[in-house]
C-alpha positions as CSV (number, residue, x, y, z in Angstrom):
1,X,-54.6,-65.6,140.6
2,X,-56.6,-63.2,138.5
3,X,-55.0,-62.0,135.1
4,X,-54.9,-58.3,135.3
5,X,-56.8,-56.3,132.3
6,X,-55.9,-52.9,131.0
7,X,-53.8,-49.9,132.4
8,X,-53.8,-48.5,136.0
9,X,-54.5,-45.0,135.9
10,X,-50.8,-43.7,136.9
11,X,-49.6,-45.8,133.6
12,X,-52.1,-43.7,131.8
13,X,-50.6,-40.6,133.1
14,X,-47.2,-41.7,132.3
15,X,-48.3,-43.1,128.9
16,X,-49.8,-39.4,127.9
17,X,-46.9,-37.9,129.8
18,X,-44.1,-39.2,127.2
19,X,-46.2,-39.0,124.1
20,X,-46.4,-35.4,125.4
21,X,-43.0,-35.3,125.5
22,X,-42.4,-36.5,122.0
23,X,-44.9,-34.5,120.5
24,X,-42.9,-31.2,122.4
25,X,-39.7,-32.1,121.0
26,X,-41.2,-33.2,117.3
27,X,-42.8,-29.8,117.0
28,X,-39.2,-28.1,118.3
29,X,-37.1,-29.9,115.8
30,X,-39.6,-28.5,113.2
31,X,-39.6,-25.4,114.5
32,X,-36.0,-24.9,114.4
33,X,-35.3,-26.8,110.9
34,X,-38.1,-24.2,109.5
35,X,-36.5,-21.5,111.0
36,X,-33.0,-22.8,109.4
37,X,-35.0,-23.5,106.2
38,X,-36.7,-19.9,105.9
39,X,-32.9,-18.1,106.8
40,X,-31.4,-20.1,104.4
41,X,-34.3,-19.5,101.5
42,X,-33.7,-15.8,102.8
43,X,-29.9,-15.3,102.6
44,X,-29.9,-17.1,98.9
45,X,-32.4,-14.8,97.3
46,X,-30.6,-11.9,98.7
47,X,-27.3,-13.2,97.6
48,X,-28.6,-14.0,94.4
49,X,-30.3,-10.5,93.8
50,X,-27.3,-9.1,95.0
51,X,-24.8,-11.1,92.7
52,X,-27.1,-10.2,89.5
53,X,-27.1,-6.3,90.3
54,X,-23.6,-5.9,91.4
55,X,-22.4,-7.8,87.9
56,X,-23.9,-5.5,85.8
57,X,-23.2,-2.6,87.9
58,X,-19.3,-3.5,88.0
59,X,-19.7,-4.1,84.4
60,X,-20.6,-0.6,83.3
61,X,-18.0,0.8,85.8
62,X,-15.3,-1.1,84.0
63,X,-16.7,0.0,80.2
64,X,-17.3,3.7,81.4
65,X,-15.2,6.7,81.0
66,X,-13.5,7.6,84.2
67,X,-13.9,11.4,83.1
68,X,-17.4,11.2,82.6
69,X,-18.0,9.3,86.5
70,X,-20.4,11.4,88.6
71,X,-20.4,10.1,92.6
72,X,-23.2,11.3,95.0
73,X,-24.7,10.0,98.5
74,X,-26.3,6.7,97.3
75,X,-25.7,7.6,93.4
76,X,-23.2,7.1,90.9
77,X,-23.2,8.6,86.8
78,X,-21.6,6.6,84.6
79,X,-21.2,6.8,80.7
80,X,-22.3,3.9,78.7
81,X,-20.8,3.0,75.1
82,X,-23.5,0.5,74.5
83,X,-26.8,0.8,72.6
84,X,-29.9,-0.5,73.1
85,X,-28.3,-4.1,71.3
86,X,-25.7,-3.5,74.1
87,X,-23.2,-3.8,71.1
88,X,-20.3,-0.5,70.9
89,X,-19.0,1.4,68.2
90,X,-15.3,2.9,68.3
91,X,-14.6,6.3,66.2
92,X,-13.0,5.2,63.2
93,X,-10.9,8.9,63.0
94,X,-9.9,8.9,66.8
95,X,-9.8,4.9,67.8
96,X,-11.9,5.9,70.5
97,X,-14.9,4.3,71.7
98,X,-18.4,5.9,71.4
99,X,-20.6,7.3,74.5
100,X,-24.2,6.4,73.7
101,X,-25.8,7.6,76.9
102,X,-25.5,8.4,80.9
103,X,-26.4,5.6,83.3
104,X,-27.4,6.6,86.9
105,X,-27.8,4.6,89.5
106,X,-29.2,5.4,92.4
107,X,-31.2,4.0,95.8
108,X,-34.5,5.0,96.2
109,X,-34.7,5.0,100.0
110,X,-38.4,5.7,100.8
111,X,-39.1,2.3,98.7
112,X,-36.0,0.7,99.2
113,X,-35.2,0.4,95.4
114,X,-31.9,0.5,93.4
115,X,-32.6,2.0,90.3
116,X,-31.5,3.2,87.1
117,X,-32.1,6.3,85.0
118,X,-30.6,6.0,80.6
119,X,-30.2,9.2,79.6
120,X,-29.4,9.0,75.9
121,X,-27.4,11.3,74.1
122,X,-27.8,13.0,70.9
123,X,-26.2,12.1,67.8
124,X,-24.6,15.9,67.4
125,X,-23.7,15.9,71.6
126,X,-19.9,16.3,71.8
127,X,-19.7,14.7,74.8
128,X,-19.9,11.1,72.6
129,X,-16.1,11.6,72.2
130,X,-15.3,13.8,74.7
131,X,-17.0,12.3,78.2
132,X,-17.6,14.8,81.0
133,X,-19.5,14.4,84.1
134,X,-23.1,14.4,84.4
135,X,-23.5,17.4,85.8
136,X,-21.5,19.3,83.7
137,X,-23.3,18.2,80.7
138,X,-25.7,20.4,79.3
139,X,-28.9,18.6,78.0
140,X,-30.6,22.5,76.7
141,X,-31.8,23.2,79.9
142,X,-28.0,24.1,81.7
143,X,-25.7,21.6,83.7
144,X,-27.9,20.3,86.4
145,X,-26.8,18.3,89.8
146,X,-26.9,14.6,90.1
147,X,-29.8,14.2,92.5
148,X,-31.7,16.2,89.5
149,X,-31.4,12.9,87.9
150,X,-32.1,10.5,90.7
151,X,-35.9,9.6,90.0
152,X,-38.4,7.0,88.5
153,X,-36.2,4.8,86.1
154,X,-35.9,0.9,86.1
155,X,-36.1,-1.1,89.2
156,X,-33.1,-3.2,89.7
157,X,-33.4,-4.4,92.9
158,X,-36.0,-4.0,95.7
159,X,-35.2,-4.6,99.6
160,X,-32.1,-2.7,99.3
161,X,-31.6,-0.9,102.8
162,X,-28.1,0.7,101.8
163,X,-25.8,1.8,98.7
164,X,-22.7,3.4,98.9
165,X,-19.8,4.3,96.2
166,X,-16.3,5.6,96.5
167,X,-13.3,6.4,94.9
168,X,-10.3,4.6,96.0
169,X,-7.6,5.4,93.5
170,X,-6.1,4.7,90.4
171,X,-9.4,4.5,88.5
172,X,-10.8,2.1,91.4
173,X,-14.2,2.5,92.3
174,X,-15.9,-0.3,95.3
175,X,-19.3,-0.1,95.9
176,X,-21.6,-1.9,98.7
177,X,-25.3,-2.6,98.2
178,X,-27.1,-4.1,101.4
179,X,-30.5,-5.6,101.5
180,X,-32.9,-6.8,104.2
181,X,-35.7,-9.6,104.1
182,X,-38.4,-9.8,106.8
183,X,-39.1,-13.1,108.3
184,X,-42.0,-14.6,109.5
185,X,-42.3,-15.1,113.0
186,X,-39.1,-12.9,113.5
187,X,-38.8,-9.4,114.6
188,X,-35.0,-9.2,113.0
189,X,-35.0,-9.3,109.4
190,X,-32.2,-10.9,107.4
191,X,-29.4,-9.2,106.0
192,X,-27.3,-9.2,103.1
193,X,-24.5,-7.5,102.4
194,X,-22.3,-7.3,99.2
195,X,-19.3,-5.2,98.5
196,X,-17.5,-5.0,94.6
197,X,-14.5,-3.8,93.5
198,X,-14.1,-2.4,90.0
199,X,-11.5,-0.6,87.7
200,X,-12.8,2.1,85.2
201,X,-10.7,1.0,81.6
202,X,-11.1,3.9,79.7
């Protein structure tokens, strides 16, 4: 009885037939763990630009002066007691704390940017004790509205689809700042959204 050599052609076709099958699956199971991988990468530098922004937004909400807050679609006005060290002074006649300058903050929706504007105020400016609103302050020009304001400044964020602020009472202010990340190989992008609750102190 002759010793048969090699493979028959149909346990060929059944050999290249399963290491097809493998290589299918192997090349899902990377697909899929890449997708997972490039969500994941997505969702934690969105939540982690999100985290930084919101911080030092809720921060100068809680240091401002609720009589100097200005609100506006996708802006908000706050007055800042810090100077350029960040440090504050308080008045030593009145106990009360020094405004140094107007902060605005506000989405740049053509290039998806959160921004903010420093509008420093003069040493003589009354409004260093006695905090107004934005737009009623009068920088030589007149009082001028809040979207007058709402250009170039510092970029504090970019991807940011959507900002919104309101008032809900008893010096409360909550704000929500959404962002979006395209993905390759997705028509969706990712989305983050954030939303911050914070009480004006003074």
């Amino acid at each position: 009885m002759k010793q048969r050599l090699g493979y028959t052609v149909l346990e060929a076709l059944i050999s290249v037939t399963m290491l097809g099958g493998m290589f299918v699956t192997l090349m899902l199971i990377y697909i899929n763990c890449a997708s997972v991988w490039a969500k994941g990468e997505a969702q934690t530098d969105m939540s982690q630009n999100l985290q930084v922004v919101s911080r030092n937004l809720a921060l100068d909400i809680e240091r401002s002066s609720y009589d100097g807050l200005s609100l506006g679609p996708s802006c908000l006005s706050v007055l800042s007691p810090a100077d350029d060290d960040g440090l504050t002074e308080v008045d030593t006649a009145t106990g009360q704390l020094i405004w140094r300058r107007y902060r605005i903050y506000y989405l740049d929706r053509e290039k998806q940017e959160l921004r903010r504007v420093q509008l420093k105020l003069a040493e003589t400016s009354p409004v260093r004790l006695f905090p107004i609103p934005l737009e009623a302050f009068d920088g030589g020009s007149g009082p001028r509205p809040l979207v007058d304001y709402c250009s170039a400044g510092q970029v504090l964020a970019r991807l940011v689809k959507d900002f919104q602020i309101q008032r809900q009472g008893n010096r409360m202010l909550v704000f929500d700042l959404t962002t979006e990340k395209a993905r390759h190989g997705r028509t969706e992008p990712e989305t983050s959204a954030r939303r911050v609750w914070a009480r004006v102190h003074n």
